[in-house]
C-alpha positions as CSV (number, residue, x, y, z in Angstrom):
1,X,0.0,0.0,0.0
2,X,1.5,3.6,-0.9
3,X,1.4,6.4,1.1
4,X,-1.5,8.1,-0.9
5,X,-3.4,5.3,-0.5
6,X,-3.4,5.6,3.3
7,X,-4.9,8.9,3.1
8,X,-7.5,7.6,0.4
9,X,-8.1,4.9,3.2
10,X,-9.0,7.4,5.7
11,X,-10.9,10.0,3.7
12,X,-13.1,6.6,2.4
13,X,-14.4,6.4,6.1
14,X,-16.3,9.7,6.1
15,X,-20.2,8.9,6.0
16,X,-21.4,9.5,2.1
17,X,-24.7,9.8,1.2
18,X,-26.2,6.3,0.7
19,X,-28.8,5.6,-2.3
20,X,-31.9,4.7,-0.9
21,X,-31.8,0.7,0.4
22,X,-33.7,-1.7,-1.8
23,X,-35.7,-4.7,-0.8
24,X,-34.4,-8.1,-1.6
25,X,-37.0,-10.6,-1.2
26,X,-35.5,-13.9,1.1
27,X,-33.4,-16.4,-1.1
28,X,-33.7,-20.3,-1.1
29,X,-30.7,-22.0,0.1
30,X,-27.7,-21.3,-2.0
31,X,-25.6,-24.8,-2.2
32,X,-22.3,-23.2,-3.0
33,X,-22.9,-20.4,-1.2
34,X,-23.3,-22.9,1.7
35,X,-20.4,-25.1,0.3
36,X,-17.9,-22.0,0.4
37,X,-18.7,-20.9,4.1
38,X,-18.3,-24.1,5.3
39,X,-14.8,-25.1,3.5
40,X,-13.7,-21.5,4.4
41,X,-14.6,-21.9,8.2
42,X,-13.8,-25.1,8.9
43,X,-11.2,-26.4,6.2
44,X,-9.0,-23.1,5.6
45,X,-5.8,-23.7,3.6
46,X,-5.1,-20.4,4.8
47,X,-2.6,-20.8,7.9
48,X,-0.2,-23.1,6.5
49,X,0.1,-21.0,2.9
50,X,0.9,-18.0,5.0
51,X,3.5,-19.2,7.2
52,X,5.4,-20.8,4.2
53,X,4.8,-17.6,2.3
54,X,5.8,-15.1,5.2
55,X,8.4,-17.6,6.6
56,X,9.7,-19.8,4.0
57,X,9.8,-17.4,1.0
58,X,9.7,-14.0,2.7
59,X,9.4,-10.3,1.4
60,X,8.5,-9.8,-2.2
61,X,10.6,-6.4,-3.2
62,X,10.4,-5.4,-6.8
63,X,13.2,-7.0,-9.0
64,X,14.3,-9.8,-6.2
65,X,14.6,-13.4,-6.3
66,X,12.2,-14.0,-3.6
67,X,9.3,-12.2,-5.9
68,X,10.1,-14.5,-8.1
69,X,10.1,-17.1,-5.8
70,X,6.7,-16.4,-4.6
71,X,5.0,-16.2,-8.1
72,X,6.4,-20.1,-8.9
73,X,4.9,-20.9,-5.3
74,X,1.7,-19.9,-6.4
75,X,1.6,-21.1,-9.6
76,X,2.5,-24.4,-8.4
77,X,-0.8,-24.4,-5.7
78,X,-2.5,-23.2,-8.9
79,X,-2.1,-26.3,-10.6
80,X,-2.8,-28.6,-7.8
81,X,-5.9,-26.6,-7.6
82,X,-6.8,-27.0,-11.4
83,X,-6.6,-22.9,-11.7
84,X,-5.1,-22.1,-14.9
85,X,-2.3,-19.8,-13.6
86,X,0.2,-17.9,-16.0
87,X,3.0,-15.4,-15.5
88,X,3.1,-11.8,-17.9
89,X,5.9,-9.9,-17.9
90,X,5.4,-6.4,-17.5
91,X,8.5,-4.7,-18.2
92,X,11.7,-4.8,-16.0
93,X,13.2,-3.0,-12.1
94,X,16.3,-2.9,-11.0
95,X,17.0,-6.1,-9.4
96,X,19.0,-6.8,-6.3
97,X,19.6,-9.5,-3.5
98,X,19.5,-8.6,0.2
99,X,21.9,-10.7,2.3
100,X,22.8,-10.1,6.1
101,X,23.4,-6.8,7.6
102,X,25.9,-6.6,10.6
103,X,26.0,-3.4,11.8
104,X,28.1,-2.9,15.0
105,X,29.1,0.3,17.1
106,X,33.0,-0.3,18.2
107,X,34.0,2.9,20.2
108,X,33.5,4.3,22.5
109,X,31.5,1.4,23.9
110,X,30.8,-2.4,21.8
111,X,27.3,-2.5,21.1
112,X,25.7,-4.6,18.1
113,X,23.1,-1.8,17.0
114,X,19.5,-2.8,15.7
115,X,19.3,-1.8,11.7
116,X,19.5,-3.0,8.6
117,X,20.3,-2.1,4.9
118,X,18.3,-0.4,2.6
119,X,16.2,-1.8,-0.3
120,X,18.7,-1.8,-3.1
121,X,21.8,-1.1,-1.0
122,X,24.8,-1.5,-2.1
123,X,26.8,-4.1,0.6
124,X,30.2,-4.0,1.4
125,X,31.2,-6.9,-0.1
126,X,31.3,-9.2,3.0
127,X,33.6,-7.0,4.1
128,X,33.7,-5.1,7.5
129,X,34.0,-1.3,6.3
130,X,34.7,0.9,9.1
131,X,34.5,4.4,9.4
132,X,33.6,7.3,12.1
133,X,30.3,9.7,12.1
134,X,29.3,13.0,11.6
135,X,26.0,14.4,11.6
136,X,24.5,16.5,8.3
137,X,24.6,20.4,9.2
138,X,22.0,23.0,8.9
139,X,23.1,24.9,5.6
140,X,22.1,28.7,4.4
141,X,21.7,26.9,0.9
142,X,22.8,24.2,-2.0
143,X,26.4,25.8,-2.4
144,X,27.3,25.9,1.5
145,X,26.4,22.0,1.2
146,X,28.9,21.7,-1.7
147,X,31.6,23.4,0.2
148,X,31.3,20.7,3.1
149,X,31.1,17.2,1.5
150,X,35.0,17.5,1.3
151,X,34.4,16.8,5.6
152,X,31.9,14.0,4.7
153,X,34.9,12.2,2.9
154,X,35.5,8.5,4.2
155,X,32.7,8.7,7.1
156,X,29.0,7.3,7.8
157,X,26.7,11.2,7.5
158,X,23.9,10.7,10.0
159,X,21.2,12.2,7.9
160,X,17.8,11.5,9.8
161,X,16.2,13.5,12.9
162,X,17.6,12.8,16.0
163,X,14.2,12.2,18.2
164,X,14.0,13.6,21.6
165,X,12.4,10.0,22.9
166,X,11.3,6.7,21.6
167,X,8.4,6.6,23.6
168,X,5.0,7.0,21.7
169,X,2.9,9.8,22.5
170,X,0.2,7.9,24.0
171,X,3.1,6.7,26.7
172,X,3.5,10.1,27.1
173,X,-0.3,11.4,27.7
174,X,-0.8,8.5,29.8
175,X,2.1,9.3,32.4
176,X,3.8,12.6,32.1
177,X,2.7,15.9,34.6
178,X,1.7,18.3,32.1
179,X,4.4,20.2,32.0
180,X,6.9,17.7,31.2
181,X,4.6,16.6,28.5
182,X,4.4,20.0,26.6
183,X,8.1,20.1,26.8
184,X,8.2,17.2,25.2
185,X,5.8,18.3,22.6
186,X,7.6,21.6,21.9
187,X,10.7,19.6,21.8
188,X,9.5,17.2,18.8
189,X,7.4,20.1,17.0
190,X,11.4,22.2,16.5
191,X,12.8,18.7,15.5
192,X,10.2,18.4,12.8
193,X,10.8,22.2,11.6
194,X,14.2,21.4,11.8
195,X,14.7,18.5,10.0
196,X,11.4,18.6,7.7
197,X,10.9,19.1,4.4
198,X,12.1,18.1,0.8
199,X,15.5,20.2,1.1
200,X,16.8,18.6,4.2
201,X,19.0,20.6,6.4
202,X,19.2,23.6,3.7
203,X,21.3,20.9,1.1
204,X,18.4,21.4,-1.8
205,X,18.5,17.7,-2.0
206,X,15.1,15.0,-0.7
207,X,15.0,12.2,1.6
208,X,12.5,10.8,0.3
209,X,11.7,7.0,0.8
210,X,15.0,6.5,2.4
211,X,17.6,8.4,1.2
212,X,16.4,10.2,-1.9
213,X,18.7,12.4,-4.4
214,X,20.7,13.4,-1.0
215,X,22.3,10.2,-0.7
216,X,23.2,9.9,-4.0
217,X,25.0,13.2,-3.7
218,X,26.5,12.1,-0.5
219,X,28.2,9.4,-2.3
220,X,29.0,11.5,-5.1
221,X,31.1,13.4,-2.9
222,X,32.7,10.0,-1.1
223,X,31.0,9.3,2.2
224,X,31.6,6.3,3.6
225,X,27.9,5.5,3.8
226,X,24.1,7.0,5.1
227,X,22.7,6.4,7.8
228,X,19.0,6.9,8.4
229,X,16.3,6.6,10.8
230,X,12.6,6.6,10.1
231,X,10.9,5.7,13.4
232,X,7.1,5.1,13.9
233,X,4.9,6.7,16.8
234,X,5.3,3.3,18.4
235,X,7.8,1.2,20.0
236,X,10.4,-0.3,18.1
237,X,8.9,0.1,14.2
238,X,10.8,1.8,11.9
239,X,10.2,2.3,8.2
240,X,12.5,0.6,5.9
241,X,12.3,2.1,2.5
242,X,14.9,2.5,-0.2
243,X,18.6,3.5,-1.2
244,X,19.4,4.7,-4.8
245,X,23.1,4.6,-4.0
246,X,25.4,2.2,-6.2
247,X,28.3,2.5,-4.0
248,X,28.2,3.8,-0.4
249,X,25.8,2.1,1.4
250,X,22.8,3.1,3.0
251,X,21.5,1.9,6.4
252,X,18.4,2.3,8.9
253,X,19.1,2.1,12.8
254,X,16.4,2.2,14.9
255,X,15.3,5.0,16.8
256,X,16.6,3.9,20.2
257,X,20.1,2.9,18.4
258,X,19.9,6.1,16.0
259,X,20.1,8.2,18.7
260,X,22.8,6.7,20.8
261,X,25.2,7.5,17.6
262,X,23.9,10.8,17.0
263,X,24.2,12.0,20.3
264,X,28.0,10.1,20.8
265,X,28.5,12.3,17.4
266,X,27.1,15.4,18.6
267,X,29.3,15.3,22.2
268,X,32.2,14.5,20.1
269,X,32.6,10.9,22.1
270,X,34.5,9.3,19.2
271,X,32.0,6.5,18.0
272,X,33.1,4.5,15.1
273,X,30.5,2.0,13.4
274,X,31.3,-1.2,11.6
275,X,29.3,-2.2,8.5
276,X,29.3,-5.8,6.9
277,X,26.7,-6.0,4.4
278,X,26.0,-8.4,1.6
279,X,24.1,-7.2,-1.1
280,X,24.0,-7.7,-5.0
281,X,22.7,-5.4,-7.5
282,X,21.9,-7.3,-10.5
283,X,20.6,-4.7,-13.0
284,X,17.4,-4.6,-14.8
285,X,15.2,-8.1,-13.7
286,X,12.5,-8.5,-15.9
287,X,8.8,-8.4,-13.3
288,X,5.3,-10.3,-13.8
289,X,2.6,-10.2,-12.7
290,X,0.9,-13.8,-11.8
291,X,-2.6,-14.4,-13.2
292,X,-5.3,-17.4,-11.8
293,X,-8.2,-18.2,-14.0
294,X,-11.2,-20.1,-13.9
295,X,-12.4,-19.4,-17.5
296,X,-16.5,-18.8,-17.8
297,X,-18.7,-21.2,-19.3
298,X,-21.7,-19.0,-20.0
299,X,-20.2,-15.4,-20.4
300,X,-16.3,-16.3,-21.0
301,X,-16.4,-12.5,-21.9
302,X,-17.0,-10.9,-19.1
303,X,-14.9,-10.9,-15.7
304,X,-14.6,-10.7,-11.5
305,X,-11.3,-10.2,-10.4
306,X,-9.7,-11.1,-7.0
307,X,-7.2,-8.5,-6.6
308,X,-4.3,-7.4,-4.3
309,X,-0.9,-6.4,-4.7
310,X,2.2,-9.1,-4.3
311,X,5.2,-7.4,-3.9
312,X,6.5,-5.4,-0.7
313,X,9.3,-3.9,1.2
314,X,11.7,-5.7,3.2
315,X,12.7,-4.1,6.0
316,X,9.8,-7.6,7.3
317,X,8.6,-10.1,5.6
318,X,6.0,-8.1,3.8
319,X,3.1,-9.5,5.8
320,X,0.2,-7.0,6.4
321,X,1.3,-5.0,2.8
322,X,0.1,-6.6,1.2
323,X,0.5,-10.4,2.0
324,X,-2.6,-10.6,3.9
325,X,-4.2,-9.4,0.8
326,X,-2.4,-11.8,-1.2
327,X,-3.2,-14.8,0.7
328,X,-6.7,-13.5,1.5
329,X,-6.6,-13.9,-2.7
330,X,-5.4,-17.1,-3.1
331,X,-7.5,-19.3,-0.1
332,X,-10.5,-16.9,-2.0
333,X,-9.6,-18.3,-5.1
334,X,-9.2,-21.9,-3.8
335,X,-12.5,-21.6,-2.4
336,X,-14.0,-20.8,-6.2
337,X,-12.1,-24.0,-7.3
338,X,-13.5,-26.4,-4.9
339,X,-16.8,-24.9,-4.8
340,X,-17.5,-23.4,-7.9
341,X,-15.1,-24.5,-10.8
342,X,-16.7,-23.7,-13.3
343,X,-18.4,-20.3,-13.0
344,X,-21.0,-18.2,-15.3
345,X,-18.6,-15.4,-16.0
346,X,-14.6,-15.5,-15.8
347,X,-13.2,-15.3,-12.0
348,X,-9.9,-14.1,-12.3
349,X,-6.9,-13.6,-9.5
350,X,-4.3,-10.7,-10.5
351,X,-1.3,-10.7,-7.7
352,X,-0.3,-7.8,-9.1
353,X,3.9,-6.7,-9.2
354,X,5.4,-3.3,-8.1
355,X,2.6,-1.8,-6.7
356,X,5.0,0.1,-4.0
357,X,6.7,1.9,-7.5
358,X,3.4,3.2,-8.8
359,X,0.7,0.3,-9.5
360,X,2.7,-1.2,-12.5
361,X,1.2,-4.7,-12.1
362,X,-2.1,-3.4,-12.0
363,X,-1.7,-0.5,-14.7
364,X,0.4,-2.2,-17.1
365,X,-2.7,-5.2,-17.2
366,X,-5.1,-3.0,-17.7
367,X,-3.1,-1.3,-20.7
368,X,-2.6,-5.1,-21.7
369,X,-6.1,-6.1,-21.4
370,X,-8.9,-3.7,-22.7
371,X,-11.1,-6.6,-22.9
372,X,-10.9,-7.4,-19.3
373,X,-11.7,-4.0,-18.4
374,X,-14.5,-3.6,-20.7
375,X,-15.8,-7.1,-19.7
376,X,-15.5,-6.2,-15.7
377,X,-18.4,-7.0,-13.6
378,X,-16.6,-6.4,-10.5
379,X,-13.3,-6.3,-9.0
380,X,-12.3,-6.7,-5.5
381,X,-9.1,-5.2,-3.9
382,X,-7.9,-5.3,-0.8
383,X,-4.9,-3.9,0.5
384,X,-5.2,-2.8,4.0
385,X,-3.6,-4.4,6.5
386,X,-5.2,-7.9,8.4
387,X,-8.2,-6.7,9.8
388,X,-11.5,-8.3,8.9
389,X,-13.3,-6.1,6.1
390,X,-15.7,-4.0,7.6
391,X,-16.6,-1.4,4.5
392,X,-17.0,-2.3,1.2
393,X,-17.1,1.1,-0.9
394,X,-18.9,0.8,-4.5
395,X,-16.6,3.0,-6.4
396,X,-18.4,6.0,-7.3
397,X,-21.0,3.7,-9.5
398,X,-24.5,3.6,-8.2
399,X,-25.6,0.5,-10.1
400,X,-22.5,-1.0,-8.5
401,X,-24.1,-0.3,-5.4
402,X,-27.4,-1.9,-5.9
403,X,-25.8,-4.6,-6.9
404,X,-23.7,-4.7,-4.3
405,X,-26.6,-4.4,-1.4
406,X,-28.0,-7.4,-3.4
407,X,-25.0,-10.0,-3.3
408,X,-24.5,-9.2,1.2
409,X,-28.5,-9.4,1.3
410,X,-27.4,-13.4,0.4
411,X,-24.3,-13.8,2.7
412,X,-25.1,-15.7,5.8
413,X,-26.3,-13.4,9.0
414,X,-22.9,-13.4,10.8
415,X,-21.1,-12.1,7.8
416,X,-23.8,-9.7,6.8
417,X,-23.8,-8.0,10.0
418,X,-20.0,-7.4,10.0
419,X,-20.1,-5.1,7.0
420,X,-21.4,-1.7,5.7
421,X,-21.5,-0.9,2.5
422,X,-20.4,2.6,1.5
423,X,-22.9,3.8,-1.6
424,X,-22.1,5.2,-4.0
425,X,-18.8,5.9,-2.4
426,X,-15.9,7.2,-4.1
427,X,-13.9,5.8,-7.0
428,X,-9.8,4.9,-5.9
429,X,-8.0,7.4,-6.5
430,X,-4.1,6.0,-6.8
431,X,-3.5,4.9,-3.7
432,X,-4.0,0.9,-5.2
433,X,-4.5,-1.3,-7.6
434,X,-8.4,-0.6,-7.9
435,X,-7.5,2.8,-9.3
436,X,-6.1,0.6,-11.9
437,X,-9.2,-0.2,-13.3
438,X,-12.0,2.3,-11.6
439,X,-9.7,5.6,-13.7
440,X,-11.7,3.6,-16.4
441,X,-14.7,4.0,-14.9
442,X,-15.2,0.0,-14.4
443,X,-16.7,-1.4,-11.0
444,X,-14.0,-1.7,-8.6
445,X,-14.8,-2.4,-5.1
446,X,-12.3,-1.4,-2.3
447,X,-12.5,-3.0,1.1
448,X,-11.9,-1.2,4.6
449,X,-11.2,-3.1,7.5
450,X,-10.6,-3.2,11.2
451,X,-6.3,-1.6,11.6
452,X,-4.5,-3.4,14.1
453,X,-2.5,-0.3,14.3
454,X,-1.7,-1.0,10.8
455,X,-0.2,2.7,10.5
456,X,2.0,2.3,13.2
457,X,3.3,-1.3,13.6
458,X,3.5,-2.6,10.1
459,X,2.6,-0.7,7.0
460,X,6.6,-0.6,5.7
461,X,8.1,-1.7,9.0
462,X,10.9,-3.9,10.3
463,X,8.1,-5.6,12.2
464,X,5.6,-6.5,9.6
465,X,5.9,-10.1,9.9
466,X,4.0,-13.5,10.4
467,X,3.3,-12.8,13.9
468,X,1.2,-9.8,13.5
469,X,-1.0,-11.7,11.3
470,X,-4.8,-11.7,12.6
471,X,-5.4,-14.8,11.1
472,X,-9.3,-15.6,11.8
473,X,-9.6,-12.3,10.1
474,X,-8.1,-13.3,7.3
475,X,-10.0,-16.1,7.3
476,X,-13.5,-14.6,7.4
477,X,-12.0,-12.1,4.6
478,X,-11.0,-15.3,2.2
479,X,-14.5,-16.5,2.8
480,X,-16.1,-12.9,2.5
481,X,-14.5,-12.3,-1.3
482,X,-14.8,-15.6,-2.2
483,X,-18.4,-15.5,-2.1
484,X,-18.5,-11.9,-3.2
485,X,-17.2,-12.9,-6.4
486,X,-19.3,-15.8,-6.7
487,X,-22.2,-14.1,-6.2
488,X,-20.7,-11.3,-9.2
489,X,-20.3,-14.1,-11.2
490,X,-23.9,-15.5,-11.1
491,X,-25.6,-12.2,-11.4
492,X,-27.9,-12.1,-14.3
493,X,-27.6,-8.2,-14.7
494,X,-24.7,-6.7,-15.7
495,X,-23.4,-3.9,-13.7
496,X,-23.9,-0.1,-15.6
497,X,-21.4,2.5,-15.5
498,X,-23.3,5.6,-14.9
499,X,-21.3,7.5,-12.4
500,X,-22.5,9.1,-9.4
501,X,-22.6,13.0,-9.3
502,X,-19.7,15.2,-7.8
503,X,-22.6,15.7,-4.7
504,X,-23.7,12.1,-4.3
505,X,-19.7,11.0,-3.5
506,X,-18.5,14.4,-1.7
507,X,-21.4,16.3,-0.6
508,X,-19.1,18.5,1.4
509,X,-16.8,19.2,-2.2
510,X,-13.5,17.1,-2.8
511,X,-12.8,13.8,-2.1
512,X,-13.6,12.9,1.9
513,X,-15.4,16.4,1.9
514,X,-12.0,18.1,2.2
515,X,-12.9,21.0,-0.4
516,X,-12.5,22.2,-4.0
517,X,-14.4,19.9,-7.2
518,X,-14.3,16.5,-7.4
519,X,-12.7,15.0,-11.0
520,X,-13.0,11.4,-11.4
521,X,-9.4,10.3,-11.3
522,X,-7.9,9.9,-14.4
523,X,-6.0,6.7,-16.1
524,X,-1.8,6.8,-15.6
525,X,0.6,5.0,-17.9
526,X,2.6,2.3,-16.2
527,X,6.2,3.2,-15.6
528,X,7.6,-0.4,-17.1
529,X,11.4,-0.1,-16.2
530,X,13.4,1.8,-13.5
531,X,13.9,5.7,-13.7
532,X,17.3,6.0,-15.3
533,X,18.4,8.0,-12.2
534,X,18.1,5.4,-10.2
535,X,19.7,1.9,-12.2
């Protein structure tokens, strides 16, 4: 899940006008309806394909072996499942292969610091590289940084705020006097003027996702190596992003550790760091997405996709963005086999590739496949976090949204009475892979859940891992899509496209209410290789 989407997430919660509720008269016993709620609840493949996929296999960055890894995996399950599976190639990222990360302070004091490389690091060839710290300065502009890289030469630049505590500010409410806490409050509110902003420290260079353009320029002008530090409001997560360096590598330390270093730096108490890193860049890797199909047998023309996005960072094993979604996918989609393996229209299952670099997967198949998009009945996404689906939004379409009361007006009770359907809603607007396919103006359906402290703990984290996996919510969201897109697939209407006025999905004006005209989000072109500033 990308940053944007996060906000999209939160905006989508906002009440929106609902169209008026239609009556759906009671429905006889539905046999596979039945058949899927059972296997789902009580015969879930779900637990073991998750630990060999968070475990076994691991995180699924863009370009890496262990993508590619995972897609075989799946396409293996595929064909014990009878699910024609196939891999398309969507272009090519800059590959690279994490290996271990040894990062130790030696002076003044041994300590083995908490951190690890970058995505797309360069290592130190197994090597221990050692070299002392100093801290980026506050610059009056672009040319006073120039004249100081010469001081940079040979030593780790500590480039990331220095936080004045690692507690999270709800440790903080709950047991500080008052005026301790305000202290602390001014004291973060001059870090984050003070270290803020796309032109860090005065430089004119970003930080963004890692270390940006500035730690390019820091190699450039021969540092040893970046070291970084993107803490959460919560203990012990840190974000773990991206390098674009090729030959100084590029760290993160945790908060606690981070500011152990800066503050030896900033007393001038001599610390030295050791590196040993192994890490390969290996050049454009060509990426695919991997497709699952159970092909129609009365509208082979028309489609319901199952989709979620397969790759992730590393800094974890990639589990809450997006395995969850992925594996919520693929026990969906075993489901359909079992149960319904030969459906009305075409169930498709897109785990889509390099969603993190600006939905390629998802954009580059629809550029691939017009007649997927013009065939789509509906499309499912999910992407955030584990928490049981609460929300289902109908993407700005209002036909979509009769339909949509229709299909939970036939789930069992217990599963009806867990979700609220947000009608019309408002179509995705980049944040993933349903903007994909709702820019077109097809029927995407994005589902909001219960967080887990998603924000905090996991989304991009060091500790997004098999552990933090909710897995009876999983579970119940397998068995919620997979009878979702059954249900899509059986319709006998086809949903219409008619869009839902600017004031039936932001009364308020904007998106979420949050001012100025709505525009229905318009189509992007999939960037299908790396930016040639960053190979």
């Amino acid at each position: 899940m990308t940053a944007l989407h996060r906000r999209f997430a939160a905006a989508a919660l906002l009440t929106l006008p609902a169209l008026s509720p239609i009556t759906v008269a009671a429905q006889p016993a539905d046999p596979v309806l039945e058949r899927i709620y059972r296997l789902g609840t009580d015969s879930s493949h779900l637990a073991t394909n998750a630990q060999v996929f968070f475990d076994a296999i691991g995180p699924r960055l863009t370009g890496t072996p262990h993508q590619d890894a995972a897609s075989r995996w799946v396409l293996g399950l595929y064909e014990q499942w009878g699910v024609a599976g196939r891999r398309e190639q969507v272009g090519t990222w800059r590959g690279w292969r994490r290996g271990h990360s040894h990062i130790d302070l030696l002076t003044p004091r041994v300590r083995t610091l908490e951190g690890t490389m970058l995505a797309w690091s360069p290592g130190t060839r197994k090597k221990d590289l050692v070299a002392s710290t100093i801290i980026l300065p506050r610059f009056a502009d672009s040319t006073e940084f120039v004249r100081w890289l010469p001081q940079a030469k040979g030593k780790f630049v500590l480039v990331s705020a220095p936080l004045p505590t690692c507690r999270p500010t709800d440790n903080w409410q709950q047991h500080a006097s008052p005026a301790s806490r305000a202290r602390m409050d001014s004291l973060r509110a001059a870090v984050a003027r003070e270290w803020g902003g796309q032109n860090v420290r005065g430089t004119g260079y970003s930080n963004a996702l890692g270390t940006g353009s500035l730690g390019m320029r820091l190699e450039e002008g021969g540092a040893a190596g970046v070291i970084t530090s993107r803490p959460k409001n919560a203990w012990g997560t840190i974000d773990v992003f991206e390098s674009y360096n090729v030959k100084a590598p590029a760290i993160a330390l945790s908060c606690e550790d981070y500011g152990l270093v800066f503050r030896l730096t900033e007393n001038n108490q001599g610390p030295t760091v050791r590196l040993n890193l192994d890490a390969e860049l290996l050049g454009e890797q060509p990426i695919h997405n991997t497709v699952g199909m159970l092909k129609g047998t009365e509208k082979p023309d028309e489609y319901v996709v199952l989709s979620a996005h397969f790759d992730s960072f590393d800094g974890g094993s990639g589990a809450t963005d997006n395995g969850t979604g992925s594996m919520m996918m693929l026990e969906a989609m075993r489901l359909l086999a079992t149960a319904y393996p030969k459906p009305k229209r075409t169930i498709l299952l897109g785990h889509w590739t390099a969603e993190e670099h600006g939905l390629v997967g998802s954009r580059a198949f629809s550029e691939d496949h017009p007649e997927v998009v013009k065939g789509l009945q509906a499309l499912f996404n999910q992407d955030g976090g584990t928490g049981r689906v609460t929300s289902i939004g109908a993407g700005g379409l209002p036909n979509a949204g009769v339909h949509l009361q229709q299909w939970l007006a036939r789930l069992p009770a217990e599963v009806r009475a867990q979700i609220t359907p947000r009608i019309p809603g408002a179509p995705s607007g980049g944040g993933s892979d349903d903007a994909s396919f709702a820019c077109h103006g097809a029927p995407a359906f994005g589902m909001g859940g219960v967080s887990w402290d998603y924000g905090s703990y996991t989304w991009h984290t060091n500790r997004d891992t098999f552990d933090k996996v909710v897995l009876d919510d999983v579970r119940f969201n397998a068995t919620l899509v997979a009878m979702l897109a059954y249900l899509a697939a059986e319709d006998p209407e086809t949903i219409t496209r008619e869009r839902a006025t600017a004031e039936q999905i932001s009364p308020r004006g904007g998106p979420g209410g949050q001012g100025g005209a709505f525009a229905w989000p318009t189509c992007q072109q999939a960037p299908r290789k790396t930016s040639p500033r960053l190979r």
